[in-house]
C-alpha positions in Angstrom: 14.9 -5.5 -19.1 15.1 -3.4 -22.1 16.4 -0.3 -19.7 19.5 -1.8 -18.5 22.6 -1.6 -19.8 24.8 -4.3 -21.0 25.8 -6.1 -18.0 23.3 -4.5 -15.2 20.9 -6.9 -13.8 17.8 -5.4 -12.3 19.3 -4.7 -8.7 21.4 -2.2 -10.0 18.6 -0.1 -11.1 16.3 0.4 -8.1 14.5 3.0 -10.5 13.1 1.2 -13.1 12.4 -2.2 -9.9 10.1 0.3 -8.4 8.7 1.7 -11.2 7.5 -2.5 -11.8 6.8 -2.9 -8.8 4.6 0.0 -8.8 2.8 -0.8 -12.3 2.4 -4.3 -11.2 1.0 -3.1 -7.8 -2.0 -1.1 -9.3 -2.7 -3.8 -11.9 -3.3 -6.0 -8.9 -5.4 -3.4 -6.9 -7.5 -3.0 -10.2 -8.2 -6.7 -9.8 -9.0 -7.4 -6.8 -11.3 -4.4 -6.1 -12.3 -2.7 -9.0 -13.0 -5.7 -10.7 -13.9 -7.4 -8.0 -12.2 -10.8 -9.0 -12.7 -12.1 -5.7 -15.7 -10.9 -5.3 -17.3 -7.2 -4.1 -15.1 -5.7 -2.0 -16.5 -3.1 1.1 -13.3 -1.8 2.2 -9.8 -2.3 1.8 -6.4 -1.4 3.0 -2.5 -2.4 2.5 1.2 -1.8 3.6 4.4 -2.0 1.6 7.2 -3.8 3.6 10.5 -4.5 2.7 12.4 -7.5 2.9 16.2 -7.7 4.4 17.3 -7.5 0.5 15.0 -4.3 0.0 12.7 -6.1 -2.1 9.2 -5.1 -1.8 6.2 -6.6 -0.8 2.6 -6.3 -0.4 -0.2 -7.3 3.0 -3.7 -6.5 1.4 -6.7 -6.5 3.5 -10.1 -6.5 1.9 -12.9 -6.5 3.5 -15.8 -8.0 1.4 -19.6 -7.7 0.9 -22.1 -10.2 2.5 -22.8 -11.7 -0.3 -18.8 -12.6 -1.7 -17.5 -13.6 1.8 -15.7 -16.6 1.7 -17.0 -18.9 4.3 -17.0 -23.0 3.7 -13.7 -25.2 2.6 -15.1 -25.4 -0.8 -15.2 -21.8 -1.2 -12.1 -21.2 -0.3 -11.1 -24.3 -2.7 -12.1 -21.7 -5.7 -10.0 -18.6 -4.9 -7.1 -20.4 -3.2 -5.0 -23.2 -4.0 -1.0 -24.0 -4.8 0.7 -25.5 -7.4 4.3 -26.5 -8.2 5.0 -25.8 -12.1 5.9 -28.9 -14.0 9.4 -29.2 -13.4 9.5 -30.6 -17.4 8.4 -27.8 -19.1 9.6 -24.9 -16.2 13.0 -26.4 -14.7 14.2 -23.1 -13.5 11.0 -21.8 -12.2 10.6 -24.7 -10.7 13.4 -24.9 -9.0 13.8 -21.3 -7.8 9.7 -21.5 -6.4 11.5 -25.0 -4.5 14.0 -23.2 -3.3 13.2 -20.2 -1.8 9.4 -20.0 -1.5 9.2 -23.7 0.3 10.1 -24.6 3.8 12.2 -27.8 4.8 12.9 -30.5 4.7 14.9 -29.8 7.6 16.0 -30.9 11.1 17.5 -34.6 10.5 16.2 -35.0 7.5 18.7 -32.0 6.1 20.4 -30.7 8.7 22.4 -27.6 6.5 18.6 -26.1 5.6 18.9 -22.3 5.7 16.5 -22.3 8.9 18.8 -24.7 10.9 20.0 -22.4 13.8 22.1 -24.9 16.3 20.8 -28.4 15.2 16.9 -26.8 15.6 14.5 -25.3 13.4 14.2 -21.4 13.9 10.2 -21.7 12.7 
């Protein structure tokens, strides 16, 4: 934020996005495999894609050791799980993870849902 000019907002300076996205990026590959937060990783791999706004993001693939593969409900319980923020203390990102990183209601229940295409769901 400190590089933009009064008035810019971030998506008019793709330079200093990337450069973010980028910094954040390796701090996220030096987590996952070289400190092995998940566990020890035997290979890896990953693609950048681009949304329809141009905004990046990420598809790892890691492929782990024997010994850290995750293989019963409880172990996935410890490295994966969702939570909404507490809508008291983090109204806005609360609201902005409910609106565009959550799926319906939709068909009768809300019928002008963004993935309403003819009175259907497109998913």
């Amino acid at each position: 934020m400190e590089e933009l000019l009064p008035g810019q907002t971030p998506q008019d300076r793709p330079d200093v996005v990337v450069r973010v996205y980028r910094a954040k990026l390796f701090d996220l590959h030096d987590f996952l495999i070289k400190k092995g937060h998940l566990g020890k990783v035997a290979a890896w791999a990953h693609v950048t894609e681009f949304q329809q706004r141009g905004l990046p993001h990420e598809h790892f693939l890691l492929v782990m050791e024997p010994g850290s593969k995750v293989r019963t409900p409880d172990d996935y319980d410890k490295v994966i799980f969702a939570e909404l923020l507490d809508p008291k203390k983090y109204p806005l990102l609360n609201s902005l993870v409910c609106k565009h990183m959550m799926h319906g209601p939709c068909g009768d229940l809300n019928p002008k849902c963004a993935c309403m295409r003819d009175g259907e769901c497109r998913f």
